[in-house]
C-alpha positions in Angstrom: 0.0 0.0 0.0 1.6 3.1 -1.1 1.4 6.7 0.7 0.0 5.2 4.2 2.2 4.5 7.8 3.0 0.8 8.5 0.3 0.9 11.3 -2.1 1.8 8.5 -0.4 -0.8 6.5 -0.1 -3.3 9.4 -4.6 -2.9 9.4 -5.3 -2.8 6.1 -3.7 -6.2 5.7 -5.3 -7.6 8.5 -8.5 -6.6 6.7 -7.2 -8.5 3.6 -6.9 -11.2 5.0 -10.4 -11.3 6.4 -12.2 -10.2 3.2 -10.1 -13.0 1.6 -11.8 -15.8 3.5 -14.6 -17.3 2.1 -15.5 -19.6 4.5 -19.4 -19.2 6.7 -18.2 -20.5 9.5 -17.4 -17.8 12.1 -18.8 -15.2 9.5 -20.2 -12.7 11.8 -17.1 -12.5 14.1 -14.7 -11.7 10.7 -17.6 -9.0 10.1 -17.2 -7.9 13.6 -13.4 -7.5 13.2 -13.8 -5.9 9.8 -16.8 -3.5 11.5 -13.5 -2.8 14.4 -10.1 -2.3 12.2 -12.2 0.0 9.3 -12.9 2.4 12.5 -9.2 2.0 13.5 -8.2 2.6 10.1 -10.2 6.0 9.7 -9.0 7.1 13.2 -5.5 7.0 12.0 -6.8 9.7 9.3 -4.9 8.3 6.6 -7.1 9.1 3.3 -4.6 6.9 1.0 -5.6 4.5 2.8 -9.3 4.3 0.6 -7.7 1.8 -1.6 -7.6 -0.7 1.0 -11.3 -0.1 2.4 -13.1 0.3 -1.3 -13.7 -3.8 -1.1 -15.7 -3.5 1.6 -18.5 -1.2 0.1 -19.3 -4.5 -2.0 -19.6 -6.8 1.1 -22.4 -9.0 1.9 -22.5 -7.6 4.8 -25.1 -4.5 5.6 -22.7 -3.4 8.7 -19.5 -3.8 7.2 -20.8 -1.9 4.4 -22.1 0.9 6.5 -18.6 0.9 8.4 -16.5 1.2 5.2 -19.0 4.0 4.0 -18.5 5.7 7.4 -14.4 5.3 7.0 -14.3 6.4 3.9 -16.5 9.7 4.7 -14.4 10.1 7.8 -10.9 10.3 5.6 -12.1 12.1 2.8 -14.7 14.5 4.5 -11.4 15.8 6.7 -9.1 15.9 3.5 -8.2 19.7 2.8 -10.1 20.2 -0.7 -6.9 20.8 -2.7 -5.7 17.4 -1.7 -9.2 15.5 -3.2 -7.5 16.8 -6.4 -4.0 15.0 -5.5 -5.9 11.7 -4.3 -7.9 12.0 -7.8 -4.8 11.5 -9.4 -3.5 9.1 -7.5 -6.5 6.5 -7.7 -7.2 7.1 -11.2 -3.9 6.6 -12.3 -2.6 3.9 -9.4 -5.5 1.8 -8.6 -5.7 -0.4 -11.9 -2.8 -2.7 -11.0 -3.9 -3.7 -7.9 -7.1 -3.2 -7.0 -9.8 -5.2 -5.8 -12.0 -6.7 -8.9 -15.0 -5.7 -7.2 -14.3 -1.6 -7.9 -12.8 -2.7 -11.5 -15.7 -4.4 -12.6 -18.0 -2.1 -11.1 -21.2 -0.9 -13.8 -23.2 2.7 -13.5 -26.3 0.2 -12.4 -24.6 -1.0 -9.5 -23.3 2.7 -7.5 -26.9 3.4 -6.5 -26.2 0.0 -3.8 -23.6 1.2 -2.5 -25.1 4.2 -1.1 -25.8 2.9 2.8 -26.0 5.9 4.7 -27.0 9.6 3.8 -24.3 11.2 5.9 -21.7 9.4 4.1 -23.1 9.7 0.7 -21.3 12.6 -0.8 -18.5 10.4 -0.2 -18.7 7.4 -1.6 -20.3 8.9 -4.1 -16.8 11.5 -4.6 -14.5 8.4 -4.4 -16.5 7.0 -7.2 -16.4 9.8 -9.2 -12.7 9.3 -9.3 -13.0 5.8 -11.4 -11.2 4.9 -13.9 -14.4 3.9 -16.3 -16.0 7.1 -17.8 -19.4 5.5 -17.4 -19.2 5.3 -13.3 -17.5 8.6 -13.3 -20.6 10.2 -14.9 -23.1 8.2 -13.2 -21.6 9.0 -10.0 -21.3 13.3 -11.2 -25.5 12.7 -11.7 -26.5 11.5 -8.1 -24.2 13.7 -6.5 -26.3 16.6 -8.4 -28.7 15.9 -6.3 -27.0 17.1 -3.2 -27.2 20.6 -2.4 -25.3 20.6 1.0 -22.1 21.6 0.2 -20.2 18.3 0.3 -20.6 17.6 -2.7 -19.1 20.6 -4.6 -15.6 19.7 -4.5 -16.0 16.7 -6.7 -17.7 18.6 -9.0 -15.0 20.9 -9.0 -12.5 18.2 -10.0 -14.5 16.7 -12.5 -14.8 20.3 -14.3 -11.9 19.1 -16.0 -12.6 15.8 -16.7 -11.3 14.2 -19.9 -14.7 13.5 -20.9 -16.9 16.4 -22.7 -20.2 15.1 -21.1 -18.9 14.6 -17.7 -17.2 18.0 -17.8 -21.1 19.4 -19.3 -23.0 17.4 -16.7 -20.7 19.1 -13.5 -20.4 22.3 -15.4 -24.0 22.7 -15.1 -24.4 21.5 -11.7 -21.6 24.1 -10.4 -23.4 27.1 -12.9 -26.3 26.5 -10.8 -24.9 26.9 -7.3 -23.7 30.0 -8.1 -26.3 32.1 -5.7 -26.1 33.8 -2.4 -26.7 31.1 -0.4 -24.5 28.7 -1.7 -21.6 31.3 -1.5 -20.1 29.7 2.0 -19.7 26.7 0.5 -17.6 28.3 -2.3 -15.2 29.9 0.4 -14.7 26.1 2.0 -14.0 25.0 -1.9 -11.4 28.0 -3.1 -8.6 25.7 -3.6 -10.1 23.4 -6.6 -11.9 26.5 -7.5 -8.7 28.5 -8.6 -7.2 25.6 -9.7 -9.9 26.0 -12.4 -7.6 28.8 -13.8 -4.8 26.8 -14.2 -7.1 23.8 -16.9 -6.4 23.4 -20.6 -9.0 21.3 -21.9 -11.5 24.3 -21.2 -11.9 27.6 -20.5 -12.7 28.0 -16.5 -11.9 31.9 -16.0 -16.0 32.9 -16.4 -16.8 30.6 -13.9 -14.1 31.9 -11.6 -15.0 34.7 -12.0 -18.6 34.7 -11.4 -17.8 33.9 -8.3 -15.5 36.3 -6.9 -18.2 38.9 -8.6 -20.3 37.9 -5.7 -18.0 37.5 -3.4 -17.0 41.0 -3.8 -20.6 42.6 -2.9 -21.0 44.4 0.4 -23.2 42.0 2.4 -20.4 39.2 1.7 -17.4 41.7 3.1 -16.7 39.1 6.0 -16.2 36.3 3.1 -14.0 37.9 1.4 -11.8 39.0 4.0 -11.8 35.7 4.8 -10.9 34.8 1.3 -8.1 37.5 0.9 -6.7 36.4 4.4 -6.1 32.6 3.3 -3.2 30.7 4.2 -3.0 29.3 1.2 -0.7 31.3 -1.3 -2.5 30.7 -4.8 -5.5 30.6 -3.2 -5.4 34.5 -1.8 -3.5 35.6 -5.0 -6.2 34.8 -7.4 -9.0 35.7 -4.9 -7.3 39.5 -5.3 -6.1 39.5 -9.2 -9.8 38.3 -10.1 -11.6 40.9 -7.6 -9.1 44.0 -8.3 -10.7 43.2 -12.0 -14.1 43.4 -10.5 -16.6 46.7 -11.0 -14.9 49.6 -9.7 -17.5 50.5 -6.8 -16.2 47.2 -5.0 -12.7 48.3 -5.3 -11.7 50.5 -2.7 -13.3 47.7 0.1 -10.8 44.8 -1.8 -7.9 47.1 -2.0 -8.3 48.1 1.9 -8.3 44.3 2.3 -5.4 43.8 0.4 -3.5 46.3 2.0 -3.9 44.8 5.3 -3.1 41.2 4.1 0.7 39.6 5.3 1.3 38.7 1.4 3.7 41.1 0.3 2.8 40.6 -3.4 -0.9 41.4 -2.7 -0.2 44.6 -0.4 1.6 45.5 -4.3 -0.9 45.0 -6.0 -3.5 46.9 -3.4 -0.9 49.7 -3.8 -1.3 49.9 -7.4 -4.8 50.7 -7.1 -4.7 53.2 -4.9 -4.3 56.6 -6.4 -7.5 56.0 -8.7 -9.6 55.2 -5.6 -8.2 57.3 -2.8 -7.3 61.0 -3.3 -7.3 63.9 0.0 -6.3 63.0 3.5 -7.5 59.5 3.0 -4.6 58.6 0.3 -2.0 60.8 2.0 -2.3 58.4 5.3 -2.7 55.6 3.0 0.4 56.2 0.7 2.8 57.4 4.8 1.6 53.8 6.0 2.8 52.0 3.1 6.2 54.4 2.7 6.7 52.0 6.1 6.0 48.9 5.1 8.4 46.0 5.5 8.5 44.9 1.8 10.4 46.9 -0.2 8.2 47.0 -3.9 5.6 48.1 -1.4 7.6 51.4 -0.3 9.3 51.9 -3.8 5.6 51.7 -5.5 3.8 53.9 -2.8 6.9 56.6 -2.9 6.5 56.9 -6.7 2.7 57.5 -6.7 3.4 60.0 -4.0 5.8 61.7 -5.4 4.5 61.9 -9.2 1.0 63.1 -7.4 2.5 66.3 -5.3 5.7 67.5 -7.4 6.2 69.7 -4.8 6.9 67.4 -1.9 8.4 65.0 -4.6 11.8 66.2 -3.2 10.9 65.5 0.6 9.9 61.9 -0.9 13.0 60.9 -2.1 15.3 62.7 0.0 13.3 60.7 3.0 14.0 57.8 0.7 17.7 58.2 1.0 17.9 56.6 4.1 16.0 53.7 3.1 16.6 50.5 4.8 17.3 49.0 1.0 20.0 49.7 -1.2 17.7 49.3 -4.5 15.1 52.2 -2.5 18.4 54.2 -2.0 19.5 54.0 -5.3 16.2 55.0 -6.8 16.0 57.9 -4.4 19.4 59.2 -6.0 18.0 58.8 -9.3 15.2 60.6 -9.1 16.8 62.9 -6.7 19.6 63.4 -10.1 17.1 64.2 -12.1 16.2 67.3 -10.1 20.1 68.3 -10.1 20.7 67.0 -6.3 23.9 64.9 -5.7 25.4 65.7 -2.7 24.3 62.5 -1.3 27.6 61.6 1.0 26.8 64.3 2.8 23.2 63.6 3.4 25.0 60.0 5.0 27.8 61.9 6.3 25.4 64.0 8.5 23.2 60.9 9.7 25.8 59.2 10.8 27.4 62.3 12.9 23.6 62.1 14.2 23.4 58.7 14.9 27.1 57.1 14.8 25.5 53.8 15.4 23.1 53.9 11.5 23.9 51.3 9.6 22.0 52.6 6.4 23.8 55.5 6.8 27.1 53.7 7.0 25.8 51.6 3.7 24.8 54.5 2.1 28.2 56.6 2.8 30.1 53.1 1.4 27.8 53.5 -1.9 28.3 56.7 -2.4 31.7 58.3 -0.5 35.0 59.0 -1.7 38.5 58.3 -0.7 38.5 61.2 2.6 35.8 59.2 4.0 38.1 56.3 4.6 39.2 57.3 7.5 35.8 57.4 8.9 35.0 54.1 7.7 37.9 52.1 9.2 36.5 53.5 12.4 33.6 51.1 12.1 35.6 48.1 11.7 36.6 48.2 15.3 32.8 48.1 16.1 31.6 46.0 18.5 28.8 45.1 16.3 29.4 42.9 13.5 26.4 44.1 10.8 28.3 47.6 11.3 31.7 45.4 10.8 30.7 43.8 7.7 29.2 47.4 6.5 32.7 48.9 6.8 33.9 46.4 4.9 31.8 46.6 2.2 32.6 50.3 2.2 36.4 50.0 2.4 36.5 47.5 -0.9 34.1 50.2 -3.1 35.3 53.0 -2.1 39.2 52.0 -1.8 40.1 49.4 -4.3 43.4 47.7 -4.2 44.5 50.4 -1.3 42.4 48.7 1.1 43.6 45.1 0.7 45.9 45.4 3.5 42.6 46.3 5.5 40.9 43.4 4.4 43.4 41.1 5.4 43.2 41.8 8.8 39.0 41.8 9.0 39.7 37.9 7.9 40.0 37.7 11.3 37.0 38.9 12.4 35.2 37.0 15.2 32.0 37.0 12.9 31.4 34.3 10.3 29.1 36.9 8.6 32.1 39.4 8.5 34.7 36.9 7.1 32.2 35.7 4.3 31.9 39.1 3.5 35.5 39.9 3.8 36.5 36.9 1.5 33.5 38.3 -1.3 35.5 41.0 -1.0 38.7 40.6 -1.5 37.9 37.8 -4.6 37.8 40.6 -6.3 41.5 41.6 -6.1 43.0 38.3 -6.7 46.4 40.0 -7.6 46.4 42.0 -5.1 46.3 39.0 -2.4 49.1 38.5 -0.2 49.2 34.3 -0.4 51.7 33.7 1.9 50.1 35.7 4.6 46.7 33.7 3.8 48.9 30.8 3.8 50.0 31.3 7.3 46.4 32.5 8.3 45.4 28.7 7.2 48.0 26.9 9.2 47.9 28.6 12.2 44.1 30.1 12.7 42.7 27.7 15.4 39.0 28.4 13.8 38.2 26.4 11.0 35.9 29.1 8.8 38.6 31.1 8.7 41.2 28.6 7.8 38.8 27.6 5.3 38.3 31.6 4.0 42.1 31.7 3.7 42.7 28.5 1.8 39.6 29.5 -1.0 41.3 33.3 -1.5 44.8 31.4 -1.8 42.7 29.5 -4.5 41.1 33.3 -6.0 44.8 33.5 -6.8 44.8 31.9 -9.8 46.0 28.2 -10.9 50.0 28.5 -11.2 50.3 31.0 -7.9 47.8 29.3 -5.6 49.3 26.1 -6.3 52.8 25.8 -4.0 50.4 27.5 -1.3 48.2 24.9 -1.4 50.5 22.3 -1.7 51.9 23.4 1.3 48.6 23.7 3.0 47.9 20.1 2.5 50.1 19.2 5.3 47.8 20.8 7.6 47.7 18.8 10.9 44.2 19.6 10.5 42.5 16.9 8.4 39.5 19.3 7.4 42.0 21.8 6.1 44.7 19.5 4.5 41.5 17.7 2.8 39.7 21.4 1.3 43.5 22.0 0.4 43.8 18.5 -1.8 40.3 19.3 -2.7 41.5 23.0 -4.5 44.6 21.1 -6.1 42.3 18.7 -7.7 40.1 21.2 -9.0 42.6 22.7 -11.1 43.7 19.8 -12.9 40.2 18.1 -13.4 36.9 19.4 -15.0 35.3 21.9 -15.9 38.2 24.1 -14.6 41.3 22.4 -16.3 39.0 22.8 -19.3 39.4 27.0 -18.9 42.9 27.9 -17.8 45.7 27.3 -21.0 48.0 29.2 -19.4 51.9 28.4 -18.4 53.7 28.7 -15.1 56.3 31.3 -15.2 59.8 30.0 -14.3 59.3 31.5 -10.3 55.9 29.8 -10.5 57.7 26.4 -11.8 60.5 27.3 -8.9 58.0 27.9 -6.2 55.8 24.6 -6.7 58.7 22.8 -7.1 60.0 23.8 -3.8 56.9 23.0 -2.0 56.9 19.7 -3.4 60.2 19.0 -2.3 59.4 20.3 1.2 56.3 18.5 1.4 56.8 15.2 -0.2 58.0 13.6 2.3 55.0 14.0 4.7 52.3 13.3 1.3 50.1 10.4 1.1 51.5 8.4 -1.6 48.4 8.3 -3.8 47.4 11.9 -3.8 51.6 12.4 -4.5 51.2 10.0 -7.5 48.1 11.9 -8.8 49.7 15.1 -8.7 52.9 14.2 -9.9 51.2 12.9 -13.2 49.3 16.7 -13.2 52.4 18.8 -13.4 53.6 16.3 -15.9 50.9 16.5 -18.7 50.8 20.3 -18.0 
């Protein structure tokens, strides 16, 4: 039995071997057991587990029959509805090959019997409409019509797309139909399989959809479609909002307040787009402040433009506020626009903050993006910070703003405390490979008792290049630390073997041939033999 726990698995073939005894004697006692381990089998909630039960619904038995209709209702009635469509799949496409004969040869004539039970009806009925034979599928989709208490409408939801044309008509017209106010609740329970509509190719779903949210967007249902907006489910919310934004445009300004309120970061932008058109006065002032402090970024960037293209005046105030954004894409749009009205004396807008508040790390980013070489001095101030965000900051100021000068610098931060600040000091420096001091690095890897940091050391040594990094490494791979000495190996190989020998032609230069060779004299000796053979052979063919 596939998909279910082996406690699951450990009942259902207990109740295999049951059904598979033929015998009268002690019949009512294997009923009895079957009646008992189907009600274990739904308690452990399991709703793959249906393949195992199905036989039962063609027992001889009126309680066993009743017990696997009540099991099977228990499973699926609990199943989150955009998980019917997943067990769909899965029975229509898995059953055949080892099911029980009883479901395969099951005829349109014969469903109507194994209905036992009114409160478990809409699921049998559902599980049958997942069969593999067209002709049970449909019968199935036309006595489940005849339901009208909402447990029924996620089938019809799945069959919508059926492969068949008729069986797709017949649910078609059963959903069309519920589409009125007092069936709308039991469209919010269903909104999974209902979007999912969107996503079908063998028909056009997006009127049906849309139907729906049309109602769902009137005033008296304002409690359902917060609900709706407020889902936990991601695809689920999203549509609900694309489809109702589209909606007429006296229902807007409630779904855009909605969205504006919702955690989804992608639906607040998308409330934000709409709100100019709908808002205007004090009411979109307070609007467009609130969402020039939201935590998602789009969000801020969107509501600054609107505000700013809507008062030219205060434009200005907009962006220079935006200067100090908390991201470096809102800071770098605030400098654009801010260029465009001829303002560029942005290191000392960050200059100034940080005399304010020494401690501002945007302002310390925003001085790194934009300072020159005299604030140097101010920025190696912050690499003796005790806080390692305004550490790796500096550093990220020193290398724009200094180049090559500030390698020196750099080499020192490697030995930062801070993983965060060594990462960032190794970024860094990769992209000054020349100017790398190997030996030093080569040291820092040999004697550094942290193992990041060793590790940092031995991939700049590697930045290098192929023909410099190499007696480093080789070196290196003598490391009493057997982490370190294996990383080093590691970098050796990877110049020799693919994809990187395919990319580097070049030639050591005689000190290049000099230095290796020295290292592999100093080092041979203490070499395993195999990875000496292997490296040998390397130098060799190159």
């Amino acid at each position: 039995m596939q998909h279910v726990s082996g406690a699951t698995q450990h009942l259902l073939q207990r109740l295999f071997d049951l059904t598979s005894k033929t015998s009268w004697f002690f019949q009512a006692d294997r009923d009895a057991d079957m009646v008992n381990i189907l009600g274990q089998v739904a308690n452990q909630g399991e709703a793959a587990a249906v393949s195992g039960m199905v036989n039962c619904l063609f027992s001889p038995s009126p309680e066993v029959k009743a017990a696997a209709s009540r099991a099977i209702h228990r499973l699926l009635d609990r199943l989150p509805p955009e998980r019917l469509q997943y067990l769909s799949d899965t029975v229509r496409e898995s059953w055949g090959w080892h099911i029980w004969d009883s479901w395969e040869r099951l005829e349109p004539a014969d469903i109507q019997a194994l209905i036992i039970e009114d409160s478990s009806r809409n699921s049998v009925l559902g599980l049958l409409s997942f069969h593999r034979s067209g002709y049970v599928r449909h019968e199935a989709v036309r006595l489940l019509v005849r339901s009208h208490d909402g447990g029924e409408l996620p089938y019809l939801l799945i069959r919508q797309n059926d492969w068949v044309e008729p069986i797709r008509a017949e649910a078609s017209r059963a959903v069309q139909a519920r589409i009125v106010e007092s069936y709308l609740p039991h469209f919010l329970s269903n909104l999974p399989p209902l979007v999912h509509l969107l996503a079908a190719r063998r028909q056009d779903h997006s009127d049906l959809v849309r139907r729906v949210i049309r109602m769902l967007v009137r005033p008296e249902h304002d409690e359902l479609l917060a609900r709706a907006i407020h889902s936990p489910n991601a695809t689920v919310r999203r549509s609900v909002v694309r489809l109702a934004l589209e909606a007429e445009d006296e229902h807007r300004p409630r779904v855009i307040e909605h969205a504006l309120s919702s955690t989804d970061g992608l639906i607040r932008l998308w409330g934000t787009g709409h709100v100019r058109p709908h808002f205007s006065g004090g009411a979109l002032e307070g609007i467009l402040g609130s969402l020039r402090r939201d935590s998602f970024m789009p969000v801020r960037r969107e509501a600054s433009i609107i505000l700013a293209a809507g008062a030219p005046d205060s434009g200005r105030e907009v962006w220079r506020d935006a200067l100090l954004d908390g991201s470096v894409s809102m800071r770098e749009l605030a400098r654009f626009y801010l260029g465009r009205m001829g303002e560029v004396c942005w290191p000392s807008v960050y200059r100034l903050a940080l005399i304010e508040q020494p401690q501002s790390l945007v302002a310390l980013d925003g001085l790194g993006e934009t300072g020159g070489q005299s604030d140097l001095v101010v920025i190696r101030g912050y690499l003796a910070s005790p806080l390692p965000s305004r550490r790796r900051a500096a550093v990220r100021a020193l290398a724009k703003m200094g180049g090559r000068s500030v390698v020196a610098d750099l080499h020192v931060s490697l030995l930062d405390d801070s993983p965060a600040v060594i990462r960032e000091v190794r970024r860094q420096l990769e992209a000054f490979p020349y100017a790398l001091d190997a030996e030093r690095l080569c040291r820092v890897a040999g004697e550094d008792p942290r193992q990041n940091v060793r590790e940092a050391a031995l991939r700049l040594i590697h930045a290098t290049g192929k023909w410099r990094s190499l007696a480093w490494l080789i070196r290196a791979s003598l490391n009493r630390d057997r982490s370190t000495a294996g990383l080093a190996q590691e970098l050796i190989s990877s110049w020799f073997t693919p994809p990187r020998c395919n990319r580097v032609f070049t030639r050591p230069s005689s000190d290049e041939r000099q230095a290796i060779a020295g290292a592999l004299d100093d080092c041979r000796p203490g070499m395993e033999e195999s990875f000496l053979r292997k490296l040998d052979t390397w130098l060799k063919e190159s």
